[in-house]
C-alpha positions in Angstrom: 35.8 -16.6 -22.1 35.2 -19.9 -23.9 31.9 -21.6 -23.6 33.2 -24.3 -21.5 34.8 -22.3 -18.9 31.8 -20.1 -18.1 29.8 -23.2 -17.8 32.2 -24.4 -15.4 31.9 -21.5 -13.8 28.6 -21.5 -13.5 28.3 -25.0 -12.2 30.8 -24.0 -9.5 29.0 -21.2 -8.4 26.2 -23.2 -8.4 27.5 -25.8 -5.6 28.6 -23.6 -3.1 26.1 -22.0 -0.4 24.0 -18.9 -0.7 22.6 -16.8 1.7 19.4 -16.6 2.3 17.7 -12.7 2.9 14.3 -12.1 2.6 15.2 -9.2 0.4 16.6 -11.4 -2.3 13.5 -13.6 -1.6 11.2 -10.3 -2.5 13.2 -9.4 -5.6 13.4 -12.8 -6.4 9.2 -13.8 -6.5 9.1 -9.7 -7.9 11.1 -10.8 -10.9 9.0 -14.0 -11.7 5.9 -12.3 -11.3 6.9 -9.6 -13.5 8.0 -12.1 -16.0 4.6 -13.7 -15.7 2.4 -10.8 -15.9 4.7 -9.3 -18.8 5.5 -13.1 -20.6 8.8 -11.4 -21.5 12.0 -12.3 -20.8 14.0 -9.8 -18.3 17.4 -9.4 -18.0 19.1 -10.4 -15.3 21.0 -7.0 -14.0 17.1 -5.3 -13.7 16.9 -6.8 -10.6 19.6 -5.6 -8.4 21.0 -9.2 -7.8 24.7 -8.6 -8.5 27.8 -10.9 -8.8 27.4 -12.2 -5.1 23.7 -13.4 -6.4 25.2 -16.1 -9.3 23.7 -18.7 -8.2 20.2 -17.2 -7.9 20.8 -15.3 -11.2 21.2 -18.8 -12.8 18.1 -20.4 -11.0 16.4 -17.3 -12.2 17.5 -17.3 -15.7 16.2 -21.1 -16.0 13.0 -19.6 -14.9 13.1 -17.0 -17.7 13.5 -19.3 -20.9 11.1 -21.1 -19.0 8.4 -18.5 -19.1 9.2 -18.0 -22.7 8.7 -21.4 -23.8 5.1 -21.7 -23.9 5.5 -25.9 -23.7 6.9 -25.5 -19.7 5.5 -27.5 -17.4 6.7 -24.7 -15.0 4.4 -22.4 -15.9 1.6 -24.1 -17.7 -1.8 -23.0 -15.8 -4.7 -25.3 -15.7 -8.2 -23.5 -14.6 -9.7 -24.8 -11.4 -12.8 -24.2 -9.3 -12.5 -23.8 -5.9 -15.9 -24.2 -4.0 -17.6 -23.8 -0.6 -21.4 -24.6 0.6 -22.1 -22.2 3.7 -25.0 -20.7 3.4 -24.5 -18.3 7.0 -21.2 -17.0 5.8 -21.2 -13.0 4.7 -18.4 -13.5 2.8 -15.3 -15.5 2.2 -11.8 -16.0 1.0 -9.5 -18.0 -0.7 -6.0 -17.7 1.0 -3.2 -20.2 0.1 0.3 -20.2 -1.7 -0.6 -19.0 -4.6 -2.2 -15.5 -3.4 0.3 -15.1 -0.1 -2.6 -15.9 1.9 -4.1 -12.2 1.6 -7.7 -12.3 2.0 -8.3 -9.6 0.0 -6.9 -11.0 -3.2 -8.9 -13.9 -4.2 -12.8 -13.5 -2.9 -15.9 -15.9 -4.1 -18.4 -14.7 -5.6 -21.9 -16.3 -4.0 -24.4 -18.4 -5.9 -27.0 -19.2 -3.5 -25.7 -20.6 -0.3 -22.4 -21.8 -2.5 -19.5 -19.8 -3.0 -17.2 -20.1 -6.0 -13.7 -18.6 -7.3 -12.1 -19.5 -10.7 -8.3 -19.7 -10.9 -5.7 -20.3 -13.4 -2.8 -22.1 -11.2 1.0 -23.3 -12.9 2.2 -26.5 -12.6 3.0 -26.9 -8.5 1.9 -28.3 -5.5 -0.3 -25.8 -3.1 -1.6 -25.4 0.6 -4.9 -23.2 0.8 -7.9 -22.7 2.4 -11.0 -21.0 2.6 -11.4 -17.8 5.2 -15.0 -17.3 6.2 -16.0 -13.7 7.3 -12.4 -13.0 8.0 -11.9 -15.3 11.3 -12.9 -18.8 10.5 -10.7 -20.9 8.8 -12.4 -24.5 6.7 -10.3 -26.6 5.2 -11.6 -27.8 0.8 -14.3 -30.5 1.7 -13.3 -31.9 -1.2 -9.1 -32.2 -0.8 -7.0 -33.8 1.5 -6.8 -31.5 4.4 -4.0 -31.3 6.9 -3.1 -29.4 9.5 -0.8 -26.0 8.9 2.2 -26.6 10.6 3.2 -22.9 11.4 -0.1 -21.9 12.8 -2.2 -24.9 13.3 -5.3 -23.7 11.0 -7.1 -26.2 9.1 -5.9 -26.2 4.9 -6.1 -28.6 2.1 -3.3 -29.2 -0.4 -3.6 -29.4 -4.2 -1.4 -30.6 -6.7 -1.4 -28.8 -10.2 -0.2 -30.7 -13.1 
């Protein structure tokens, strides 16, 4: 098949409609975090995606010769503190996008009555928040904050560029 014809092809399978599963989702987000721990290419087929999954095969494979180029804004991470003053708290957690909001994932470490987490974040736009003793929810003091939609709970947004 010529060049131009699979690009077509491609492009084609690219307009119409996919459906959505949250199985495809998982294997998906398991795929780019392998590539990210790994920083190796994957091929496609490793994933279980088969011909009905084009389309997300091609977004994916964009997202693999991105991961291998290491000038992609995509993936470029940038360190950032994330910081909290409550002295009362016993302990607490970052939750947000970038950890699937699992409190066990991310704690701070305490400093005196401050409470700090380093991370390295890619290029993207996040919704976090702090979870205090594992039932109190506090919005970055020092980010916009905003209301959650789903749930209602306090969080603060943060670009990454």
């Amino acid at each position: 098949m010529s060049e131009e014809r699979w690009l077509d092809r491609v492009t084609e399978t690219l307009k119409a409609p996919v459906e959505r599963s949250e199985t495809l989702d998982q294997r998906i987000l398991d795929a780019v975090r392998a590539v990210r721990r790994t920083g190796r290419q994957r091929r496609l087929g490793a994933i279980g995606l088969g011909v009905g999954g084009l389309a997300a095969a091609a977004v994916l494979a964009v997202v693999f010769v991105s991961s291998s180029s290491s000038r992609s804004p995509v993936l470029a991470s940038s360190p950032i503190v994330f910081e909290l003053a409550d002295a009362s708290a016993h302990r607490v957690a970052l939750v947000g996008d970038f950890n699937d909001w699992d409190q066990a994932r991310t704690p701070l470490s305490r400093d005196g009555d401050r409470w700090r987490a380093t991370l390295s974040l890619p290029t993207g736009i996040y919704r976090y928040a702090f979870l205090v003793d594992g039932v109190r929810w506090v919005a970055d003091p020092g980010k916009p904050g905003a209301d959650d939609a789903d749930f209602g709970q306090p969080i603060s947004l943060l670009a990454m560029e």
